[in-house]
N, CA, C and O atoms as a GROMACS GRO file, in nm:
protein
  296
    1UNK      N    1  -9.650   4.814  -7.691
    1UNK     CA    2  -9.514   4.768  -7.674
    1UNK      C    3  -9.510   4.616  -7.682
    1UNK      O    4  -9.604   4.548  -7.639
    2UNK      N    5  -9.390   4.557  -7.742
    2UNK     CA    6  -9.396   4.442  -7.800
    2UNK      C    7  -9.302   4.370  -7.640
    2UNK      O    8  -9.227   4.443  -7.574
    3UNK      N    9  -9.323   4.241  -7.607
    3UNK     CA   10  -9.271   4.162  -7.491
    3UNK      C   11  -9.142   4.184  -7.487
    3UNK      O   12  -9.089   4.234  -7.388
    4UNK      N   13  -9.068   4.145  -7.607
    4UNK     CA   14  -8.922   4.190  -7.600
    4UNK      C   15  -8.852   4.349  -7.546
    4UNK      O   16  -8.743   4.392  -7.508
    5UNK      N   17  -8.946   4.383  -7.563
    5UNK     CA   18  -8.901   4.588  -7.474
    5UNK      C   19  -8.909   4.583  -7.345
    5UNK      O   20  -8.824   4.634  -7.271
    6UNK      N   21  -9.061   4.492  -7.289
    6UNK     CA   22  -9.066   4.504  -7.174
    6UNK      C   23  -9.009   4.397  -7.070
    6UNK      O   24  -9.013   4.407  -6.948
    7UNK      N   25  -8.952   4.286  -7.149
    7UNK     CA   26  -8.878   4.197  -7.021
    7UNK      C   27  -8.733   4.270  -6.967
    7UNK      O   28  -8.698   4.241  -6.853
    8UNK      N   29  -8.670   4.338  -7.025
    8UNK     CA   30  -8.540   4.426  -7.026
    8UNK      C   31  -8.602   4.475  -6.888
    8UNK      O   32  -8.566   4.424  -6.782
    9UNK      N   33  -8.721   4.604  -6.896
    9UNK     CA   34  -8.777   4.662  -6.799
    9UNK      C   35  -8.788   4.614  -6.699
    9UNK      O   36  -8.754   4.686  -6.605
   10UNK      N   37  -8.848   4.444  -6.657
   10UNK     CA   38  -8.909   4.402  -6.567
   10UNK      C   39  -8.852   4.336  -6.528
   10UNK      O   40  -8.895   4.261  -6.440
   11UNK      N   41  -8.687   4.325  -6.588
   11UNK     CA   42  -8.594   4.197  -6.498
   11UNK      C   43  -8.525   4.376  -6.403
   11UNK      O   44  -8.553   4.404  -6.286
   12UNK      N   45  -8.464   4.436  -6.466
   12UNK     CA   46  -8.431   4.550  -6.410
   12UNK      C   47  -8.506   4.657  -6.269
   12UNK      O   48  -8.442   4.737  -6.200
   13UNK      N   49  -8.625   4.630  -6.260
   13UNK     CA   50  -8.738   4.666  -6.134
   13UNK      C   51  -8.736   4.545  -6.047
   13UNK      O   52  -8.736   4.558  -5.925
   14UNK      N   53  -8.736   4.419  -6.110
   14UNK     CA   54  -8.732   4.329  -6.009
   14UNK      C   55  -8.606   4.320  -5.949
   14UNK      O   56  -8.614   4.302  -5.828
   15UNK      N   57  -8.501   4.327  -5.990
   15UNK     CA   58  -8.365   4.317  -5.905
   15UNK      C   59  -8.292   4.478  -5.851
   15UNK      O   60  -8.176   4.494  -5.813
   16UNK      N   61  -8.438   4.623  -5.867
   16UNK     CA   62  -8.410   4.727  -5.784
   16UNK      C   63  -8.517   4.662  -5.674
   16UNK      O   64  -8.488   4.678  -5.556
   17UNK      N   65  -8.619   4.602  -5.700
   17UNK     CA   66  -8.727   4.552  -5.570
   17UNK      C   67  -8.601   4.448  -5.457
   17UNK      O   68  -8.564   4.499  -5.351
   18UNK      N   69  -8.571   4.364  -5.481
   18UNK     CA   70  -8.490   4.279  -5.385
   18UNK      C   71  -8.364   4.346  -5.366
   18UNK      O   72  -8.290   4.299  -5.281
   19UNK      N   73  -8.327   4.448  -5.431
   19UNK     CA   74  -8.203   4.502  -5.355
   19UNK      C   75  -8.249   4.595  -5.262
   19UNK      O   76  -8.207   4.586  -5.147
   20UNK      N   77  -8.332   4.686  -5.294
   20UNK     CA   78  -8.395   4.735  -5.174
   20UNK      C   79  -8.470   4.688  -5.019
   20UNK      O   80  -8.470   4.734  -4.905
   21UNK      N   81  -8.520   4.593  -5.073
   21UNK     CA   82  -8.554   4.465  -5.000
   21UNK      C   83  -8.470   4.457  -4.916
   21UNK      O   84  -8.458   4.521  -4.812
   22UNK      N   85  -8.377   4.336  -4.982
   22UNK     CA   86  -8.213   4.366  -4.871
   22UNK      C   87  -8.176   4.456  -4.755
   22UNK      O   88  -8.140   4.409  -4.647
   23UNK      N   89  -8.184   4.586  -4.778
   23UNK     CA   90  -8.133   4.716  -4.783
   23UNK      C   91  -8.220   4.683  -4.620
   23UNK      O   92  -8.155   4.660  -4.518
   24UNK      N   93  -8.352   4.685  -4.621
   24UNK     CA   94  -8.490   4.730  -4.515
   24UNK      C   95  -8.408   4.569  -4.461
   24UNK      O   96  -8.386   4.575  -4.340
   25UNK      N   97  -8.381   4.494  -4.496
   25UNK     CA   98  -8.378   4.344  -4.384
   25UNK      C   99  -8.241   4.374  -4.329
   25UNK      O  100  -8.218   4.305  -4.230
   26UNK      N  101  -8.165   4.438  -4.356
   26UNK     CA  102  -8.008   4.435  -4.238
   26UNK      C  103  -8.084   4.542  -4.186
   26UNK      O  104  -8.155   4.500  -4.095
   27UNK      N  105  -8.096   4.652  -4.206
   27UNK     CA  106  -8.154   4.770  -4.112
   27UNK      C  107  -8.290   4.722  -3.986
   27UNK      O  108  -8.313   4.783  -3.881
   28UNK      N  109  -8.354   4.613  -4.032
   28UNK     CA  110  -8.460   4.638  -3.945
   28UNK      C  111  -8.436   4.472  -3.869
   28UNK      O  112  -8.515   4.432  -3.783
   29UNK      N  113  -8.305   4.377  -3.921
   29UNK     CA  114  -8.267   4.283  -3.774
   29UNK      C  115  -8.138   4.369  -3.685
   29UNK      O  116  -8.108   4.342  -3.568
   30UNK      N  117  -8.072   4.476  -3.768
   30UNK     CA  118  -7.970   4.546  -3.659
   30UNK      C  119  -8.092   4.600  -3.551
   30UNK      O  120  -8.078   4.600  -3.429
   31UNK      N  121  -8.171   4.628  -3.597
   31UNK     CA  122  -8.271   4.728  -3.474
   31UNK      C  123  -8.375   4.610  -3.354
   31UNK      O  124  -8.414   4.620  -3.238
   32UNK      N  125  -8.387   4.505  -3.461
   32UNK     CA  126  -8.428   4.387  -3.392
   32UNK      C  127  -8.338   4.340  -3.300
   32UNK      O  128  -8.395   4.320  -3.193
   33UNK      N  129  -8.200   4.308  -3.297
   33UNK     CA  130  -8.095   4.216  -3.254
   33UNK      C  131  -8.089   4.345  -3.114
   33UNK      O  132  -8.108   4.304  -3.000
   34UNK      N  133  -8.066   4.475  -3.136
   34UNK     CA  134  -8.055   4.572  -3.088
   34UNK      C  135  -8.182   4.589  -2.948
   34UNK      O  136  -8.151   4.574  -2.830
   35UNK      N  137  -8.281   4.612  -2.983
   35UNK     CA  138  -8.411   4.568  -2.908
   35UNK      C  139  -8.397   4.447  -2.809
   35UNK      O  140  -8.386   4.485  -2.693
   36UNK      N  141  -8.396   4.315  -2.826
   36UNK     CA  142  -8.375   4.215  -2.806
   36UNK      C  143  -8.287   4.234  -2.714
   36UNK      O  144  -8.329   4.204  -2.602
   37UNK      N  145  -8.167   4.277  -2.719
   37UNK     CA  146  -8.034   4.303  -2.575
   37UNK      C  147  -8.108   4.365  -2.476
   37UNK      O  148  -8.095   4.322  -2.362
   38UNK      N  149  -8.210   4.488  -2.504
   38UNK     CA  150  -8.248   4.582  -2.423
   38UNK      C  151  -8.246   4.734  -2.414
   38UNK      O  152  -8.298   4.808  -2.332
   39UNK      N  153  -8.157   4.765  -2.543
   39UNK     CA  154  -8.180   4.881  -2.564
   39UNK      C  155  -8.285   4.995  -2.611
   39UNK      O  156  -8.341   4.994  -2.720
   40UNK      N  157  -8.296   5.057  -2.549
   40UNK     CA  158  -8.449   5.128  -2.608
   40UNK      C  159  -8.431   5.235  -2.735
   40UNK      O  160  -8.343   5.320  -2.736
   41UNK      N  161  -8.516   5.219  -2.829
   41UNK     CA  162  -8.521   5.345  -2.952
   41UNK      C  163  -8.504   5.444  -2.927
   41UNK      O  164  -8.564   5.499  -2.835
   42UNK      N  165  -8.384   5.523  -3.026
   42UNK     CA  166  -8.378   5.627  -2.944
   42UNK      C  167  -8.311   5.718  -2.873
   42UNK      O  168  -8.304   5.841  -2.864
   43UNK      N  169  -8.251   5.596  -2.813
   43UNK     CA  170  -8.122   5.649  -2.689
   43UNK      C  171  -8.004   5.610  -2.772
   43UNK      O  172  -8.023   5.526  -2.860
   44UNK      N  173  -7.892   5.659  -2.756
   44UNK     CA  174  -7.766   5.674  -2.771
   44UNK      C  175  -7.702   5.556  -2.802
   44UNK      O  176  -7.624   5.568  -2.898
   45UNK      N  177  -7.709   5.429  -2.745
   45UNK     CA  178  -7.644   5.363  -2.695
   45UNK      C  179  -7.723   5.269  -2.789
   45UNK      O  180  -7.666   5.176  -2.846
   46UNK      N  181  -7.844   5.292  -2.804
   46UNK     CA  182  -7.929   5.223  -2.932
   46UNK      C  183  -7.882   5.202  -3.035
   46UNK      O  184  -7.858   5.095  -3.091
   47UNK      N  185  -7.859   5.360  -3.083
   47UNK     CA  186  -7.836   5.388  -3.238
   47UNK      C  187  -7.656   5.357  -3.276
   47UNK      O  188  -7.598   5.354  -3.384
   48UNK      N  189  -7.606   5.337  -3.135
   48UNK     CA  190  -7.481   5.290  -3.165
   48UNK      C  191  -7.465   5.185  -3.184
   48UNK      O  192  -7.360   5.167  -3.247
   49UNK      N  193  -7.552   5.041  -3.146
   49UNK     CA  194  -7.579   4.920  -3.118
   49UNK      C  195  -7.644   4.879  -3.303
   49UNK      O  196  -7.616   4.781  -3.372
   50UNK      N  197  -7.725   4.987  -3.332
   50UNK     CA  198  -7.716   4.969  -3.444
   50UNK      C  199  -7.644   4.942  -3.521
   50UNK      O  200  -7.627   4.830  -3.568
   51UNK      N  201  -7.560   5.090  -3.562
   51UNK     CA  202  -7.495   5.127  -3.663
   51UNK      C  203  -7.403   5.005  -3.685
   51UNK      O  204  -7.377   4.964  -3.798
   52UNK      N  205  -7.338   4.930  -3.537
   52UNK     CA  206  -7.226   4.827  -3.542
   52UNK      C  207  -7.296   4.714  -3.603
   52UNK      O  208  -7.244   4.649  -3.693
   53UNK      N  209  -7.395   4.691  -3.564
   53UNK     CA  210  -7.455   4.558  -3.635
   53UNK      C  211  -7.467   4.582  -3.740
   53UNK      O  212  -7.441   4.476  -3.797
   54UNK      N  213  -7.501   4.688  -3.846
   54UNK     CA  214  -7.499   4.712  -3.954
   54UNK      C  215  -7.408   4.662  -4.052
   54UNK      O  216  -7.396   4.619  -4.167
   55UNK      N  217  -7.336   4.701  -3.917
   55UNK     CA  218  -7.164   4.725  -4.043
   55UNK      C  219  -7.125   4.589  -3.967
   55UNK      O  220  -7.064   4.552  -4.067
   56UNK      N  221  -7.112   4.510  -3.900
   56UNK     CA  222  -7.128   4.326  -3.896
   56UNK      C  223  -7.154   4.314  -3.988
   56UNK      O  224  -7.066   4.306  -4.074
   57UNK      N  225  -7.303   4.306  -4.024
   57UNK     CA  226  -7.374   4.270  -4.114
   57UNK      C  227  -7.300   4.261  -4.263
   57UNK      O  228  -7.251   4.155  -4.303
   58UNK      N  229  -7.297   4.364  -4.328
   58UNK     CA  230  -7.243   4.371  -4.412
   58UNK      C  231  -7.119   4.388  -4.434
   58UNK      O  232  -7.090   4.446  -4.539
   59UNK      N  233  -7.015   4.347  -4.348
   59UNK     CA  234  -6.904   4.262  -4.353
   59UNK      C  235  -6.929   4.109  -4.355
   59UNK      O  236  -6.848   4.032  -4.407
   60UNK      N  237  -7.051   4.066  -4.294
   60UNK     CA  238  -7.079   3.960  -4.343
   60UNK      C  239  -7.107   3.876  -4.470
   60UNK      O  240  -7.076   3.760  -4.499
   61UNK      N  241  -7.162   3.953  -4.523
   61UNK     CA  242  -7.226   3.928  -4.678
   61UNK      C  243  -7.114   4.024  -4.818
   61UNK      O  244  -7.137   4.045  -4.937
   62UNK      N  245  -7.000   4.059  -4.734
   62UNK     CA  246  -6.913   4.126  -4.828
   62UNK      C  247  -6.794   4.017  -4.885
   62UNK      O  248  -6.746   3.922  -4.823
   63UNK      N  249  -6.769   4.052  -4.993
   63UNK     CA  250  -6.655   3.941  -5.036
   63UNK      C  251  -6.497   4.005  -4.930
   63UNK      O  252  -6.464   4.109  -4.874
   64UNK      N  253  -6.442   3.867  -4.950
   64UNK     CA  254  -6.303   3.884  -4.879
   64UNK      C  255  -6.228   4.009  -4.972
   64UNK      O  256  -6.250   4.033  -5.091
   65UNK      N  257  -6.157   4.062  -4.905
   65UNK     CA  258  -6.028   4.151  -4.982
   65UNK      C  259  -5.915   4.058  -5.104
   65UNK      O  260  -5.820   3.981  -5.112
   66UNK      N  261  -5.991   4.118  -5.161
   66UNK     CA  262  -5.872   4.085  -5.311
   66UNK      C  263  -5.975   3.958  -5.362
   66UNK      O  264  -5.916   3.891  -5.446
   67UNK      N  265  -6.088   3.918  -5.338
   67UNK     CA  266  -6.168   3.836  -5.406
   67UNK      C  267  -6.243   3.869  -5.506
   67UNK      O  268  -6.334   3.950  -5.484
   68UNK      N  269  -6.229   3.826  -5.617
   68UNK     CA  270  -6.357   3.884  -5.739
   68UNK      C  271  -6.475   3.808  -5.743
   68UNK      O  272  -6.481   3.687  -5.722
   69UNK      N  273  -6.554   3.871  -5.766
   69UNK     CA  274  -6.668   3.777  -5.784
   69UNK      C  275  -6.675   3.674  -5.920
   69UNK      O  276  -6.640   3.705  -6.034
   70UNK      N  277  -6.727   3.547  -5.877
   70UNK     CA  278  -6.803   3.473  -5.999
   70UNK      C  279  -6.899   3.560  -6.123
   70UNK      O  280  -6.973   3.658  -6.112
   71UNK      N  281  -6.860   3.478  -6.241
   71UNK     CA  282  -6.990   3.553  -6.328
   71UNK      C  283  -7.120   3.496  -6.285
   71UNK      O  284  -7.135   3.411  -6.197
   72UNK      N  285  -7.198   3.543  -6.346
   72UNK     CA  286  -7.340   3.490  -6.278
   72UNK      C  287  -7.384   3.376  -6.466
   72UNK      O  288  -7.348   3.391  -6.583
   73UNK      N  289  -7.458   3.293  -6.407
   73UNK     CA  290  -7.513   3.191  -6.491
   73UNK      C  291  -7.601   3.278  -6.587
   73UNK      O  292  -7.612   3.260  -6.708
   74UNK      N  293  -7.659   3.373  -6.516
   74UNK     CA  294  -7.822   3.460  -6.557
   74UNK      C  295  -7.758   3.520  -6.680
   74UNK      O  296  -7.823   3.594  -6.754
   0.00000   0.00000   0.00000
């Protein structure tokens, strides 16, 4: 296979690697931030402590309502 076939491939795995990436870093500081208060794994009150930071979270990093995104330079 000639370079030109495979950079298509390897920009496409690298930006499923950092979105997944992403994905494991809000999930595992909601459980951190969560821990940290005092809640233990597990219990009820945990996984609820979660789920809300989650969804913080990614209201954080979400665009405003009725905002489009920029094109990208790339």
């Amino acid at each position: 296979m000639n370079s030109s076939k495979l950079h298509p491939i390897f920009v496409l795995s690298l930006f499923a690697v950092i979105g997944l990436t992403g994905c494991g870093s809000i999930q595992s500081a909601a459980e951190d931030d969560c821990k940290n208060v005092g809640w233990q794994a597990g219990t009820k009150g945990y996984n609820d402590c979660v789920k809300a930071r989650i969804y913080e979270r990614k209201l954080d990093y979400s665009l405003p309502p009725g905002d489009q995104p920029s094109p990208s330079l790339l």
